[in-house]
N, C-alpha and C positions, 0 to 999 in steps of 0.2 A: 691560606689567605690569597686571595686573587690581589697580581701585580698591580699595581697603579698604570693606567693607562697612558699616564704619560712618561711613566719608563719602556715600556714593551716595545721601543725600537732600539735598548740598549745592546742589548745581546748582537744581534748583526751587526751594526754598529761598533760595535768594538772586535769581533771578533774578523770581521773587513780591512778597520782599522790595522789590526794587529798585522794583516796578510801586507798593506801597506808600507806601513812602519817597515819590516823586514825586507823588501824590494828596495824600496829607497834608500835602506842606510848600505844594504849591497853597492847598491850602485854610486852611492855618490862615495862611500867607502873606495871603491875602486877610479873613482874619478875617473879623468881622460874620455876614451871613445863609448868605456859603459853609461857612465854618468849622459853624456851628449845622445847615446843612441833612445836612454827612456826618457830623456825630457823632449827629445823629436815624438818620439810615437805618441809621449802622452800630448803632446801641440797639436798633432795630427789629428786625435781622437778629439779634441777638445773642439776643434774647428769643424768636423763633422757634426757633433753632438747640438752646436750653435746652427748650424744650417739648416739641421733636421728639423731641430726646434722653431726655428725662422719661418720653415715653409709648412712644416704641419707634413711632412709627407718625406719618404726616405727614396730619393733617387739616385741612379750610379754617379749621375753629377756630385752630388753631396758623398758619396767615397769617393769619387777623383779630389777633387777639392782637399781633404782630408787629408789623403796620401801626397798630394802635392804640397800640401803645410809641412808635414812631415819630413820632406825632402831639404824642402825652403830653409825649416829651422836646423838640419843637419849639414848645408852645406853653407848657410852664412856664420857657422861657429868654426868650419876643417878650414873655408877658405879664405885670403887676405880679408882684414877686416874692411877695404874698399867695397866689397860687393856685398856685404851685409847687412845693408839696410835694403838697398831694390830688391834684397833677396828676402827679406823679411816683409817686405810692402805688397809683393807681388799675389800671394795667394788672396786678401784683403780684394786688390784691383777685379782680382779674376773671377771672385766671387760676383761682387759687385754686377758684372758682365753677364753673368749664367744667371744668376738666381732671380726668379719674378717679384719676389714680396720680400718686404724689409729689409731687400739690397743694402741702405746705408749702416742699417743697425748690425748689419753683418760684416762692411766694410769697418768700423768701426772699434767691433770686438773684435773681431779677427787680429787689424793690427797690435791691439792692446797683446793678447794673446801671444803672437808672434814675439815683440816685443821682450815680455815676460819672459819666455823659454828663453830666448837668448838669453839675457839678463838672467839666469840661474846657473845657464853653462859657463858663463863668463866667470861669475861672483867664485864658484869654486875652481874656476881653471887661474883665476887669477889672484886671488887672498884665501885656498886652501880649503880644508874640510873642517874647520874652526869654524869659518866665519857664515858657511852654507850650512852646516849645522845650527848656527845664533839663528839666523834665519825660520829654517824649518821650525825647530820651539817655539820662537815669536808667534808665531799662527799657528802651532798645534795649541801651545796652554793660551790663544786668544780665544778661542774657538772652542777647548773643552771647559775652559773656565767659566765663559759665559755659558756654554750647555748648562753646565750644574748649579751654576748662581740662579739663572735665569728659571731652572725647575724648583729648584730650594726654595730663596727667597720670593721670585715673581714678582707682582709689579706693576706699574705702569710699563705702557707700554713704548718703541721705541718708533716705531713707523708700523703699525697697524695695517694700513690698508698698500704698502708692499708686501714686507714681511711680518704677519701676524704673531708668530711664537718669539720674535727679539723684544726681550724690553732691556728698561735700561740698565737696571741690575746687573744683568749679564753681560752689555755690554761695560759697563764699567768694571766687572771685576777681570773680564779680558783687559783692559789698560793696568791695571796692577799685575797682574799675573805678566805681563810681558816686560814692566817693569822690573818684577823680581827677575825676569832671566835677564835682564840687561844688565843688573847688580852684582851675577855670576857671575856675568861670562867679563864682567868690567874687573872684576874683582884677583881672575887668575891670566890676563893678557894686562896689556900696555894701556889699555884704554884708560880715559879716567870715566864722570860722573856722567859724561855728553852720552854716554851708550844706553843711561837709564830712557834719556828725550827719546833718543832715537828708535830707541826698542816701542817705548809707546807709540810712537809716529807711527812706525810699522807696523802693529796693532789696528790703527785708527784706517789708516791703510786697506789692511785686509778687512775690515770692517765694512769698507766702504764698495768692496769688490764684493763682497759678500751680497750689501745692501741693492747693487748694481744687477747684479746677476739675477737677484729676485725681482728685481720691477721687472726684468725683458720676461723670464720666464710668466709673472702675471698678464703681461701683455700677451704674451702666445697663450693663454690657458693652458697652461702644463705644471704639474705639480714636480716634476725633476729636468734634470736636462734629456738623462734616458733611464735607463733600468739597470744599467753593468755592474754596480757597487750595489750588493743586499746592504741594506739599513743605511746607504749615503746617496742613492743614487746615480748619478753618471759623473763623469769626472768632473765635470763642470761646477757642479755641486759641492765637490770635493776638494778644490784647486781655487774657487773663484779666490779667493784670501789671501792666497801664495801668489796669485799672477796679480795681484794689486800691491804687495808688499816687495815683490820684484820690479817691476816698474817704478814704484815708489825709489827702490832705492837705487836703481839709474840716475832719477832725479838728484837724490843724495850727493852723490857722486861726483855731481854739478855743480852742486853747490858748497858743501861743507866736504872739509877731507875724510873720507873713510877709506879705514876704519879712525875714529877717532884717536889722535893724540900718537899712532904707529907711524 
């Protein structure tokens, strides 16, 4: 019997996935300077990957750029946290400068971007491998939840004319699925019931970074951000969730005390 054609990107897809999963729990497993060195190169790559896609065209400028995010986000996390925000703002500015077309939309992600990275080196350099783990599940099971709701059930849809294959099925069973790990992770720490909200928030979060990331790449006509992940496409692709629900919880942070009720 021939596959369902809307499974036949599962395979890559998970077996990418898999090569991921095992990098990232290395590294954030080992916290400190491993942890910091792949959320710099993955910022670095990410802000390349947004530039390329910005101008339609791959220039040495868009790798200096890149390596320069790269740098940025690894030395506004080693040094005083005084210089960590110009230092976070600067690749954003620089682009802006260099790049011809969709200069703002690039000042724009970029800091988001920036932003994000820190905010993951921070969340684990500062509340542990617990809490950057709650994290990473939040937007794995947001994200594969809705993959399989969304091919299962189907549906209406959820914004058609950005991203065509989301409805809302999927993403709704992403907010329960992030719910259940906020119920875990509530259930064997300090936390109380506030971690179920929060988990959804961050969900709703990566959701929306997800949904983000699709309008720019429709504006550029490009179907990924590049080609590096078989069956995920470029990191951009891969990450936009995580750098929404990272920023998100900066905001958190602001506002309400996290971790809840610790």
């Amino acid at each position: 019997m021939t596959p369902s054609p809307k499974w036949d990107d599962l395979a890559p897809r998970l077996i990418s996935a898999a090569v991921m999963v095992v990098v990232g729990l290395l590294a954030v497993s080992l916290g400190g300077i491993w942890w910091h060195l792949l959320i710099a190169a993955v910022s670095g790559i990410m802000v390349w990957e947004l530039a390329v896609m910005l101008q339609g065209e791959s220039y040495e400028r868009m790798l200096f750029l890149g390596a320069f995010a790269a740098l940025a986000t690894m030395l506004a996390i080693e040094l005083p946290t005084g210089f960590a925000l110009p230092l976070l703002l600067a690749p954003a500015l620089l682009g802006f400068a260099l790049l011809r077309r969709r200069a703002p939309t690039y000042m724009i992600y970029t800091a988001f971007i920036m932003l994000a990275g820190y905010g993951m080196m921070a969340l684990r350099d500062e509340f542990g491998l617990v809490w950057m783990l709650w994290l990473v599940l939040v937007v794995i099971v947001t994200d594969v939840g809705g993959y399989f709701a969304g091919r299962m059930i189907g549906g209406p849809k959820f914004w058609p004319r950005v991203s065509p294959k989301k409805t809302w099925s999927g993403t709704v069973a992403g907010w329960i699925c992030a719910g259940i790990v906020g119920a875990i992770f509530a259930s064997f720490t300090q936390t109380g019931s506030e971690l179920i909200g929060i988990s959804i928030a961050a969900a709703m979060a990566s959701q929306m970074g997800d949904i983000a990331e699709s309008a720019i790449k429709r504006r550029c006509g490009v179907k990924d951000s590049s080609s590096l992940i078989p069956g995920h496409g470029g990191l951009l692709d891969r990450f936009d969730g995580m750098l929404a629900a990272a920023v998100f919880l900066l905001l958190v942070g602001q506002i309400v005390h996290f971790p809840p009720g610790v």
